[in-house]
DOPA-673683 format. One record per residue (C-alpha): residue in three letters; z, y, x. Coordinates in pm, whole numbers, plus 32768, in hexadecimal, padded with zeros to 4 digits. Example, Ala and Ser with C-alpha at 12.3 -4.5 7.8 and 13.67 -1.06 7.14 Angstrom:
% residues 2
ALA, 830C, 7E3E, 84CE
SER, 82CA, 7F96, 8557
END
This chain:
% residues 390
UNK, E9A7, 9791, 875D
UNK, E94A, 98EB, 868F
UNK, EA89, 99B9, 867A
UNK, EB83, 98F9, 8769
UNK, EC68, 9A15, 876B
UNK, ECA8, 9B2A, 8670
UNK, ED8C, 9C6B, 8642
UNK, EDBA, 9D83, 8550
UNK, EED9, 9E5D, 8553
UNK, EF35, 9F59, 845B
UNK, EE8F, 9F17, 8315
UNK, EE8D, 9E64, 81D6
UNK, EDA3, 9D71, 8153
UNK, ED84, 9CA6, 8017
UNK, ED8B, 9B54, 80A3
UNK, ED49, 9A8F, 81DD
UNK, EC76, 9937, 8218
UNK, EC3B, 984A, 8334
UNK, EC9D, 9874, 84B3
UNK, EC19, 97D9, 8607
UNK, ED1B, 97B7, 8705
UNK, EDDF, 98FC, 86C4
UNK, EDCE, 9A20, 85B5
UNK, EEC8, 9B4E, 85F0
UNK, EF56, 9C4E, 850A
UNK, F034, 9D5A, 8531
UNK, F0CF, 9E39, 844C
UNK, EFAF, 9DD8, 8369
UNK, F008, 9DBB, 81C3
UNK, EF9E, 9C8F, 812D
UNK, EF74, 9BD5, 8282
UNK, EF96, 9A66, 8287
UNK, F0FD, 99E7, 82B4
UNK, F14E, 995F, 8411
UNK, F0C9, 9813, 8472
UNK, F065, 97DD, 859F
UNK, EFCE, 96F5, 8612
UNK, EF85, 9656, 84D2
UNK, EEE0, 9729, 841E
UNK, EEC3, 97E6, 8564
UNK, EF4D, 992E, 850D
UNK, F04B, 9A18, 85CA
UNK, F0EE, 9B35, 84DA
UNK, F1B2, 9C44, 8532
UNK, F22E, 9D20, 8401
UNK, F227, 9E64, 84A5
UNK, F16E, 9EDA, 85FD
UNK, F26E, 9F82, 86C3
UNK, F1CF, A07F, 874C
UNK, F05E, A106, 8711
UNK, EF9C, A248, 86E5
UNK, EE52, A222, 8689
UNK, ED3C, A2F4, 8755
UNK, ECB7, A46C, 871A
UNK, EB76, A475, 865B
UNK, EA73, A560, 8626
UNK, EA47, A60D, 84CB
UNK, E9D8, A721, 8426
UNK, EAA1, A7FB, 8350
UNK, EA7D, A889, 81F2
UNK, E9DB, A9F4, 82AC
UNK, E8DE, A8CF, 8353
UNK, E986, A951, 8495
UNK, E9C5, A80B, 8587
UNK, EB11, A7A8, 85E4
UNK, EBD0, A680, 866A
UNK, ECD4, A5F4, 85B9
UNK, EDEF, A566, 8695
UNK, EEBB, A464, 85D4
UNK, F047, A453, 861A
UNK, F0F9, A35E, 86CA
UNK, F1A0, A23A, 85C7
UNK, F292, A15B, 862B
UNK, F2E8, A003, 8549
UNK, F1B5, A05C, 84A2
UNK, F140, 9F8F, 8395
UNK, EFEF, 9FC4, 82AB
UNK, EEDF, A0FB, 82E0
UNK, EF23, A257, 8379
UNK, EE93, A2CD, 8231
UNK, EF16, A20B, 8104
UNK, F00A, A301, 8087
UNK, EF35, A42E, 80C2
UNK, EEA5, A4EB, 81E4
UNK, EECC, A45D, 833C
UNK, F00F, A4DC, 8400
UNK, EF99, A58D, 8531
UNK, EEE7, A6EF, 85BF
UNK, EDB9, A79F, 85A2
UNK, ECFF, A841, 86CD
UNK, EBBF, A8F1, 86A2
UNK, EA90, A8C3, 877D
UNK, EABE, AA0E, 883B
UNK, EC18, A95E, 88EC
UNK, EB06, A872, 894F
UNK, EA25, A833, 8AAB
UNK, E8DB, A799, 8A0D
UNK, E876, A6B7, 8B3D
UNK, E71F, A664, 8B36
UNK, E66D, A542, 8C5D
UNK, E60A, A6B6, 8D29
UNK, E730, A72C, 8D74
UNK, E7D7, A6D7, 8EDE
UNK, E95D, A664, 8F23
UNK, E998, A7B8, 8FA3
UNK, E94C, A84D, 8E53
UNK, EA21, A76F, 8D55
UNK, EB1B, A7A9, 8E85
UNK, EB18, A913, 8E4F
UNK, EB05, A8F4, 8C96
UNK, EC89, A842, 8CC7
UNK, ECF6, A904, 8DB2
UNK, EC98, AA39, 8CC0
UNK, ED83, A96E, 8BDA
UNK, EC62, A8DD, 8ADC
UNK, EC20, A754, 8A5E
UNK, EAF8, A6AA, 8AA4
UNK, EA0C, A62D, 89C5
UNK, E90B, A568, 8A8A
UNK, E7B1, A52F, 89C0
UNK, E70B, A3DB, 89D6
UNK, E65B, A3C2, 8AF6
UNK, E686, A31C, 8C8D
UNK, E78C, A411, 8D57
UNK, E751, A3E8, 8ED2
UNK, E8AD, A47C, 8F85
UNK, E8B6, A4C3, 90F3
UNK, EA11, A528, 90D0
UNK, EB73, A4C9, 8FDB
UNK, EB7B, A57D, 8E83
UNK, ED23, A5CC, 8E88
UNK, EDB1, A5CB, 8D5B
UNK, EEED, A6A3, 8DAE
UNK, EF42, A775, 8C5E
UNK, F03A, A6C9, 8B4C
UNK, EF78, A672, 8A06
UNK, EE0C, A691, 8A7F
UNK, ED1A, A5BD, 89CA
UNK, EC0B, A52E, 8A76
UNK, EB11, A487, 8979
UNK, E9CE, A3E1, 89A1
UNK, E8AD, A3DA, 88A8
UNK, E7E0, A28B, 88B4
UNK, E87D, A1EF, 898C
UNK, E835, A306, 8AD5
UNK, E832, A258, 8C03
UNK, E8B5, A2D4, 8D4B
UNK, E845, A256, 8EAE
UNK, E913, A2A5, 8FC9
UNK, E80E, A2EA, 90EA
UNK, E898, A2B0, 925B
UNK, E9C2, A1E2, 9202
UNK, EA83, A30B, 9159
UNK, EB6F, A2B7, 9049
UNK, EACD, A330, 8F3A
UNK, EC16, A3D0, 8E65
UNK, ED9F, A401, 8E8F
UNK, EE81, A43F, 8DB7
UNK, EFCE, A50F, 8E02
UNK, F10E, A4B6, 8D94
UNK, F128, A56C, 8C64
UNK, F14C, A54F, 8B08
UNK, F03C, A4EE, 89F4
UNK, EF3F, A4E1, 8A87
UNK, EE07, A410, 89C6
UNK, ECF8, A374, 8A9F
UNK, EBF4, A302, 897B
UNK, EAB1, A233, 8969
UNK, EA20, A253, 8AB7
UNK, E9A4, A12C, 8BA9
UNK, E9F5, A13B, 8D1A
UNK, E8CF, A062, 8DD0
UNK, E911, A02E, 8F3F
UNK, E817, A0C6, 9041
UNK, E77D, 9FE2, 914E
UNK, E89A, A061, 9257
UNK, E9EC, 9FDD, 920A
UNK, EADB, A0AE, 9147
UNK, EC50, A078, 915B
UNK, EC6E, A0A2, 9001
UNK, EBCF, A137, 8ED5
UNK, ECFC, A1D7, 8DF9
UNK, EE15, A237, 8E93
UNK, EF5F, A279, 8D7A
UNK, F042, A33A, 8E52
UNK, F06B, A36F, 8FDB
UNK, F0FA, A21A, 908A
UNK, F273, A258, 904F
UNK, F27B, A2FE, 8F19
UNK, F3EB, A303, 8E52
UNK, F3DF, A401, 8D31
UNK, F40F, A36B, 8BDD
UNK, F315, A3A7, 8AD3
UNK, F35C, A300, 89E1
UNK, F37E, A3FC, 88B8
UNK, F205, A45A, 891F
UNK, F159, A34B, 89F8
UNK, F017, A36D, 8ABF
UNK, EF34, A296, 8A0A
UNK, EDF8, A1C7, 8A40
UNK, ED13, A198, 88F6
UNK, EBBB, A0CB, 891B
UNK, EBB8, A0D7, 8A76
UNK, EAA0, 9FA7, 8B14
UNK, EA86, 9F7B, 8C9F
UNK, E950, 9EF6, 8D2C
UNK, E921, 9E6B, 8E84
UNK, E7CC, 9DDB, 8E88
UNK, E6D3, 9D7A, 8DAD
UNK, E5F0, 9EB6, 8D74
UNK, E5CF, 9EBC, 8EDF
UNK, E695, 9E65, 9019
UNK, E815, 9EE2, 9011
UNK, E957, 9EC2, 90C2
UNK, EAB6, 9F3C, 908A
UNK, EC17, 9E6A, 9111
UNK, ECCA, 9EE7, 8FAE
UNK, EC2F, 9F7E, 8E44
UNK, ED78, 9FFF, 8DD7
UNK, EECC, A064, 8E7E
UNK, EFBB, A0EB, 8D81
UNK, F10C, A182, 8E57
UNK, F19D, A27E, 8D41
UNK, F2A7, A1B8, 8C5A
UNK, F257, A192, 8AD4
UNK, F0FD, A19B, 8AFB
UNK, F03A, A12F, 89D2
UNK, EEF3, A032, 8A0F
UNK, EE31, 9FEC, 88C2
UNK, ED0B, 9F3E, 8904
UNK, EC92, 9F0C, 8A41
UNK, EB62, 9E40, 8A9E
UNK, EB45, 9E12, 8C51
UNK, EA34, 9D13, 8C83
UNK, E9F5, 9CCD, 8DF5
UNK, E861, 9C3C, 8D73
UNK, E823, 9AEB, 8D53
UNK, E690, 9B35, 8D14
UNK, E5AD, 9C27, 8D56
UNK, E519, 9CF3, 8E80
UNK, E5ED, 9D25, 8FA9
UNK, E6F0, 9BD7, 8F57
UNK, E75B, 9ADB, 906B
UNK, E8BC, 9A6D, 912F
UNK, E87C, 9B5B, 9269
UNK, E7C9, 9C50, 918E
UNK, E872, 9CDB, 906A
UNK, E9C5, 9CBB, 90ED
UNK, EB1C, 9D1E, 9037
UNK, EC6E, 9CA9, 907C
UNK, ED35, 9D10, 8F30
UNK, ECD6, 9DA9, 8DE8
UNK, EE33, 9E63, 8DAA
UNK, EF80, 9E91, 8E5F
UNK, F093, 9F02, 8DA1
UNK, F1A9, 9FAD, 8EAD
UNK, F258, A0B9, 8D6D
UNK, F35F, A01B, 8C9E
UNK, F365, A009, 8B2D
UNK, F1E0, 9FF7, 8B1C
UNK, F13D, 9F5D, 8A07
UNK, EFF6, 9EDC, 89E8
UNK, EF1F, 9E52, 8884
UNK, EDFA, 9DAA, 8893
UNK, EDB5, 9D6E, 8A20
UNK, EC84, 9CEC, 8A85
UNK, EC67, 9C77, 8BD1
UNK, EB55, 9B88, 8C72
UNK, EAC1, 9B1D, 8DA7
UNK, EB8D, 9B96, 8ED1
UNK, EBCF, 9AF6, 8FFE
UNK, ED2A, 9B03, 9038
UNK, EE33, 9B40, 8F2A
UNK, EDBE, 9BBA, 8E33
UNK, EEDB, 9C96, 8D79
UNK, F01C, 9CB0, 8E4D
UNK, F148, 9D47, 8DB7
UNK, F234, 9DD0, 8E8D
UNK, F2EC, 9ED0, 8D9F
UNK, F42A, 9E4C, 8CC4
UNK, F421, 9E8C, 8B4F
UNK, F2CB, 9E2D, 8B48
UNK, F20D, 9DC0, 89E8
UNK, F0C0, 9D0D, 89A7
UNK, F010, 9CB9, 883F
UNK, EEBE, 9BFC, 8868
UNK, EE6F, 9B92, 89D3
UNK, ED3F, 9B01, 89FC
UNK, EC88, 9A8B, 8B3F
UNK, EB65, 99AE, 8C0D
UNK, EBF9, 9965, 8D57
UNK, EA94, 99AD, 8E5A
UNK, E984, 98D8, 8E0A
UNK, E904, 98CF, 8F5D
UNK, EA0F, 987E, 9074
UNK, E8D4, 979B, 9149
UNK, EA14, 96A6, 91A5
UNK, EB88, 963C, 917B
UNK, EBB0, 96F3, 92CD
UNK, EAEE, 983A, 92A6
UNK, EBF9, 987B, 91AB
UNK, ED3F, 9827, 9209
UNK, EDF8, 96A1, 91E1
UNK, EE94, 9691, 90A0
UNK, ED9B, 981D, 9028
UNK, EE3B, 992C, 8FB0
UNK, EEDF, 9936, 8E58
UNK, EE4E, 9A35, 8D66
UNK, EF7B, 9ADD, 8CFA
UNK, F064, 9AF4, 8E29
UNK, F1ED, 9B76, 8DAE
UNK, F293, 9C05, 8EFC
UNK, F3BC, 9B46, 8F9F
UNK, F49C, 9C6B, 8F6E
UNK, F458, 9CC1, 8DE8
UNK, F568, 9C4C, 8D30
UNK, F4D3, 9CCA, 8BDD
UNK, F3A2, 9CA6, 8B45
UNK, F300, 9C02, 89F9
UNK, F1CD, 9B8D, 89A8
UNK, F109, 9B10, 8852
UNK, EFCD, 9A62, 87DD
UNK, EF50, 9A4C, 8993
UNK, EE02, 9953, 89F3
UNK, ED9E, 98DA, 8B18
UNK, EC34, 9806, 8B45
UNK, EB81, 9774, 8C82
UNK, E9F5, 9765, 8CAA
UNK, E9E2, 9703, 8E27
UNK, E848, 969A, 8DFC
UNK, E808, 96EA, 8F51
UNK, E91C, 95E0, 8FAD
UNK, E9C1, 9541, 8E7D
UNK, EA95, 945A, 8F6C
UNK, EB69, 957E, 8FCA
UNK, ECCD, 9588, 8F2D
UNK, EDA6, 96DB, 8EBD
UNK, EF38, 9672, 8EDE
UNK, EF94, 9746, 8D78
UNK, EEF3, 9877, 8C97
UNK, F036, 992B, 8CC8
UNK, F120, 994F, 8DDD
UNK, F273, 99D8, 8D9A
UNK, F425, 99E2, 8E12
UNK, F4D0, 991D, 8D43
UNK, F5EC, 99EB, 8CA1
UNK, F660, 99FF, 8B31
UNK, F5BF, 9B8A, 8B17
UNK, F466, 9B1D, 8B60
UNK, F3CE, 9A62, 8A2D
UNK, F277, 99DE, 89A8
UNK, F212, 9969, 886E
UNK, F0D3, 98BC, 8812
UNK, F007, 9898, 8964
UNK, EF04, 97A4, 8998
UNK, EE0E, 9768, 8AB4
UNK, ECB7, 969E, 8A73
UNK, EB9D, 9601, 8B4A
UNK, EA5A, 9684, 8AD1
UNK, E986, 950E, 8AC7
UNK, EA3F, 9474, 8BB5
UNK, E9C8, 9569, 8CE7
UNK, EB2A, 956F, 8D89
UNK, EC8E, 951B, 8D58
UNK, EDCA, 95FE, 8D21
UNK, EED2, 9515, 8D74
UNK, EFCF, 95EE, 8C96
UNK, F003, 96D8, 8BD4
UNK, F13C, 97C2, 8BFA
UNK, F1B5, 973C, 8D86
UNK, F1DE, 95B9, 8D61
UNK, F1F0, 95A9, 8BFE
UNK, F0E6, 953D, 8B32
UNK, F015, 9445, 8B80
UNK, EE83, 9445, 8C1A
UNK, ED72, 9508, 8B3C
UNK, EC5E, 940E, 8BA8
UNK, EB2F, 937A, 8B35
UNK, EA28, 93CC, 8A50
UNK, EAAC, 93B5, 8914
UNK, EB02, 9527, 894D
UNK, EC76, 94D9, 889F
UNK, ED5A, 95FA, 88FB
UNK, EED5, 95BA, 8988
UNK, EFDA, 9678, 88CF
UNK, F123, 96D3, 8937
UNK, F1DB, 9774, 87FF
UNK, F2F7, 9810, 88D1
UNK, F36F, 9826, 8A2A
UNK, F463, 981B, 8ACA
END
């Protein structure tokens, strides 16, 4: 089942072959034309809104820099087609260079001094938050830097302010719970940002696996118009520290800002619901999800589980495109999920192509979006697709 699910936003390619059970494009030239479910493949013409992340370069003086690209909205083909990329220039001297050494207190005291961070590849152990506070910091991780939150601290906040750009870093829980691991604005917050958005580039969230880790929530995203682009959380599914009571997580994201828009969201293995939207205005391209392998029985979960993608009662806009669901209960493949996705039923909130699967027959999802759609079941591994809803 190579390749189940596949998205690329914001290109051009010469041509396009083959597809599992859903291929996404967005904004992309040359893209296949839609077709889902047969061939399975979901095309939007333009992304709406995107901003590719900051990267590190050096300049023609062999001076380093980052290079901050702007933020495009009904974007459609490369940043860099027509010439140089749209966007600013900062040099390495507006820059913190974090390296696994340095303490909380000290990347603390680099923002508050009003420079970025640029964390080095290496394992950060944080005894207290990093706060993000200033409009238009970058924070950008090299090789993936991962940062532990030691004690049960929240490893990093983010004020609600403008543009600011978290970038390829990897929160991994520490063995005392954590509330949460990203915070996108205090609880409550209103301001509109949505001529410069706060956004999230390559951004994974570990709670197990490399060793034993807990956290209720990876990411909590409060300030409206946030931007997600590719997010992996993965509550683990192998590896050291893994088991029901022992690598727990409720939810891999809650969206509470309005207007937020996520592209390419990756979320796996949690124990309750796993995304829960609670802001209106709300956009997805390219869900894709495992529901927890390991719930030991129907009961340990919940009757009925938890849908992966839960839509809040009171959101009466929202839309969603090219979303998967699958089920791999080995521990207990009699157990039984009600639907993928759970959401009100109101002409604003809308899905198109959404399909839920059961991974070799271990487990049943008895629908797809609510009560429509009928069981992903048995081992011919056969997805259900639902090509709109309501």
């Amino acid at each position: 089942y190579s390749q189940q699910q596949w998205y690329t936003r914001d290109s051009q390619i010469g041509s396009w072959g083959n597809g599992v059970w859903n291929m996404v494009f967005s904004g992309v030239q040359g893209a296949p034309a839609q077709a889902f479910p047969n061939p399975p493949y979901t095309t939007l013409a333009t992304t709406p809104v995107s901003r590719e992340k900051p990267y590190l370069y050096v300049d023609g003086t062999g001076a380093y820099r980052v290079f901050v690209p702007s933020l495009r909205t009904n974007a459609s083909g490369t940043t860099w087609a027509n010439g140089s990329t749209p966007g600013s220039s900062i040099p390495l001297t507006q820059f913190y260079v974090a390296q696994p050494t340095d303490s909380a207190a000290t990347l603390n005291q680099a923002l508050a001094q009003g420079l970025n961070l640029l964390f080095t590849p290496g394992v950060y152990h944080l005894n207290q938050t990093i706060n993000v506070t200033r409009a238009d910091t970058v924070v950008l991780g090299l090789g993936y830097a991962t940062l532990i939150p030691d004690n049960g601290v929240i490893p990093m906040t983010v004020a609600d302010v403008d543009g600011v750009k978290i970038a390829g870093l990897l929160f991994d829980a520490g063995t005392v719970n954590s509330p949460v691991l990203l915070q996108i604005g205090p609880n409550g917050a209103s301001a509109s940002h949505a001529a410069n958005p706060i956004s999230i580039n390559d951004v994974f969230f570990r709670i197990g696996g490399a060793g034993a880790g807990k956290a209720t929530t990876s990411l909590i995203v409060n300030s409206n118009n946030t931007q997600i682009d590719h997010i992996w959380a993965w509550r683990a599914d192998h590896g050291t520290g893994v088991g029901w009571t022992v690598n727990t997580a409720d939810t891999g994201l809650i969206v509470n800002g309005n207007n937020v828009t996520a592209l390419g969201l990756f979320v796996e293995h949690y124990q309750k619901y796993e995304v829960i939207w609670n802001g209106n205005g709300g956009k997805t391209i390219f869900f894709q999800n495992e529901m927890p392998y390991d719930p030991p029985n129907q009961a340990a979960w919940r009757a009925g589980g938890y849908a992966a993608y839960k839509v809040a009662d009171t959101v009466t806009s929202h839309e969603g495109w090219g979303l998967g669901s699958y089920c791999y209960f080995n521990v207990d493949p009699t157990i039984v999920a009600d639907h993928g996705f759970e959401v009100p039923v109101t002409a604003n909130v809308k899905f198109h192509d959404l399909l839920t699967v059961s991974l070799g027959g271990n487990g049943t999802i008895a629908h797809v979006i609510n009560s429509t759609g009928g069981p992903a079941q048995g081992t011919a591994t056969v997805p259900v697709n639902i090509v709109s809803f309501p």
